[in-house]
N, C-alpha and C positions, 0 to 999 in steps of 0.2 A: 433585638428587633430585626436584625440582619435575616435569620428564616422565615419572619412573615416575610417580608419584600419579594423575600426570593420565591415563598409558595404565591403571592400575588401576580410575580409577574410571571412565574408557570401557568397560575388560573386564564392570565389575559390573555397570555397565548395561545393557550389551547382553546379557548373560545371562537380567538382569531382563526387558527386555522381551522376549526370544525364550520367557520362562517365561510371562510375561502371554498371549503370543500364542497358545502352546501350549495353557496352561487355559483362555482363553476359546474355541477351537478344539473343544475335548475338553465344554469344555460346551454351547456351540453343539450339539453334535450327539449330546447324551446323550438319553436315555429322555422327559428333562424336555419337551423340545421334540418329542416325537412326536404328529402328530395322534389324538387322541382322537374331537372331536366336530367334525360339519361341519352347518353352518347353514344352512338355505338360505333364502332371501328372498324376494318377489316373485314368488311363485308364485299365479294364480288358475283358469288352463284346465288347468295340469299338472298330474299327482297325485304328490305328496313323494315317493313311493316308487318314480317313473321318474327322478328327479334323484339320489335317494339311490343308485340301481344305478348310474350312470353317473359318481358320484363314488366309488365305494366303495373304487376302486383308491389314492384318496391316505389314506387311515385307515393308519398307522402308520408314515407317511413322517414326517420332520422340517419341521414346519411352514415352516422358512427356506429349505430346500433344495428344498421340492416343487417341479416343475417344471409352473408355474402355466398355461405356454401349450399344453403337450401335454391337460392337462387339459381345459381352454376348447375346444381342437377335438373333443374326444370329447364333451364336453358340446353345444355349437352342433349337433352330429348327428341330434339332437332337431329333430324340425319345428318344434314349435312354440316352441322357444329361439331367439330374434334376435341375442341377445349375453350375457353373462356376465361380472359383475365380481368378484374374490375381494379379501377383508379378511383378516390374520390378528387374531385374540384372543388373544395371549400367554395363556398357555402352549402350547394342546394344542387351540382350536378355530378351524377354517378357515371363514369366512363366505363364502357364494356369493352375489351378489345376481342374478338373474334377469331378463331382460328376454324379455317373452315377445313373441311373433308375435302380433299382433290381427286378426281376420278381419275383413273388410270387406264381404266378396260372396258369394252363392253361386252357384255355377256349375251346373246343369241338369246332369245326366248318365243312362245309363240306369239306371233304379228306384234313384234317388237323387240326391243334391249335395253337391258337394263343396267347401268352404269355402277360401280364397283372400284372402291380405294384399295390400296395396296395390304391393303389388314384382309379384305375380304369383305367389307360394311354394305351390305346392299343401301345406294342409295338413291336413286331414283326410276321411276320403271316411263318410257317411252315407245308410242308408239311408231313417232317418225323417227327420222336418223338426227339425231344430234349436229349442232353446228361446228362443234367441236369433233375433230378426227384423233380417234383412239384404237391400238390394237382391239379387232374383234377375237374375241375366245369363243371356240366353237364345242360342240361335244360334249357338255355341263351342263345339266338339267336342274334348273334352280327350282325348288318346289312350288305349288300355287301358294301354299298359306305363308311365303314368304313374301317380307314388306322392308318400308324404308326404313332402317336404323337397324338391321339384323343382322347381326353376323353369321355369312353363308360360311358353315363347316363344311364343306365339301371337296374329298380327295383332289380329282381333277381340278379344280378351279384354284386350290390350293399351290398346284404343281404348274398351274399356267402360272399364277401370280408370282412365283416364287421366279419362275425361267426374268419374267419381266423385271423382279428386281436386279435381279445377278446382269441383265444386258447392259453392254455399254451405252453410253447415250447417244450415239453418233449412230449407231443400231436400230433405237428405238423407235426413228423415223420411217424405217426401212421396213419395220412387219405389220403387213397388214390384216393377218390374221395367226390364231393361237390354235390349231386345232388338238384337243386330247382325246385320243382312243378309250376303251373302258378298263385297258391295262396299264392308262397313262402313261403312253407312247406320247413324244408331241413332234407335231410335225406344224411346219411355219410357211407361212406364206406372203412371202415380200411383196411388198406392191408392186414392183418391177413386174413378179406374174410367177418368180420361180417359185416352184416349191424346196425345201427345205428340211428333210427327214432328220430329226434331232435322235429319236429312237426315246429312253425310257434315263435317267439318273440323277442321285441327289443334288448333284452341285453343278450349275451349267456354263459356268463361268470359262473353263479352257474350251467347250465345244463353242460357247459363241464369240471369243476370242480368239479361233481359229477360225470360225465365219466371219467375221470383219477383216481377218488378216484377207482371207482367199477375194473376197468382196472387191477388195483394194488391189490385188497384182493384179500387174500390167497384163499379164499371160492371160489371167481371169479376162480381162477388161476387153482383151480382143476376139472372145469367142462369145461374150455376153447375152449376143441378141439369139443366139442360138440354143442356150442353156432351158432345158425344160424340170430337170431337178438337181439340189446336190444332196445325197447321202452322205451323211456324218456317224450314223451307226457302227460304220466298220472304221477299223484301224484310221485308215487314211480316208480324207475325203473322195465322195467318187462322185463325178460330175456326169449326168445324162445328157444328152442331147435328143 
């Protein structure tokens, strides 16, 4: 009699848990768990109501089941979106957190400029000057059938962005313009007013660590108001007056 018991109480079990499986199945994917609200996070250049159109489609999907990465690509469409992380809040709200695009430069174009991350992402194009003050890069002709969320491949703008990341940041306050020649020479233009001859090379790093040093001595400091360019092209820096 001991093997029936034992296939009986195998049969209940299995019953049992095909029934567990079943209701927790059935409520998994009840009314309970449908997105109500979606949060967004990390928002500062975006306005809530370009994110909220762009997520609207997961509102009364089931939180567990929403299909998170088809979402993230419609969203990333967004220029100025970099990346996207989602949380859920049991029951019914889906958190997005935001990582936005930060502009870096702005690029000269005609009867306007248009604003540009450190990748090169064109992302948005203005007619007035921005509130925010960023190096201008001059000398870079962005095409017309370029738009927001495009990555400008473009020599020159490449070799300004690249000067801008290798600066120090104590620098970065200090240029107020990027110009690149069509041999991608670049030559800088502090807000002070000096000009700045960089000349042409891959890695900029000991040239502008050499202009921040000279920036800084005291020797510099007293002939300042007099200084019309410095040349960094040659060997040593050479100061104009």
């Amino acid at each position: 009699m001991a093997p029936m018991k034992t296939n009986a109480a195998f049969f209940y079990v299995a019953i049992l848990v095909i029934l567990l499986v079943a209701g927790s199945t059935l409520f998994l994917r009840s009314s309970y768990f449908t997105i109500q609200n979606i949060k967004v996070e990390g928002l500062d250049q975006i306005p809530q109501l370009e994110i909220d159109r762009l997520m609207s489609s997961a509102k009364g999907q089931n939180i567990i089941l929403v299909d998170q990465e088809s979402l993230r690509k419609k969203v990333t469409l967004h220029p100025l979106v970099k990346s996207i992380q989602f949380k859920r809040q049991f029951p019914q709200t889906l958190v997005a957190q935001v990582t936005e695009r930060t502009p870096v430069a702005l690029v000269v174009v005609p009867n306007g400029v248009v604003k540009v991350d450190d990748q090169g992402i064109f992302l948005q194009r203005s007619e007035g000057w921005p509130d925010h003050s960023y190096p201008v890069i001059n000398g870079v002709t962005i095409p017309d059938t370029a738009g927001p969320g495009q990555e400008l491949k473009l020599p020159g703008l490449e070799a300004a962005l690249l000067l801008l990341q290798e600066s120090p940041s104590e620098i970065l306050p200090l240029i107020g313009e990027v110009y690149v020649n069509p041999i991608e020479q670049i030559t800088l233009y502090l807000t002070s007013g000096v000009e700045v001859r960089l000349g042409q090379a891959q890695d900029w790093k000991d040239k502008l660590a050499g202009l921040y040093q000279l920036l800084n001595d005291p020797g510099y400091k007293t002939v300042e108001n007099g200084v019309r360019y410095i040349d960094f092209t040659a060997a040593k820096p050479v100061i104009g007056r």
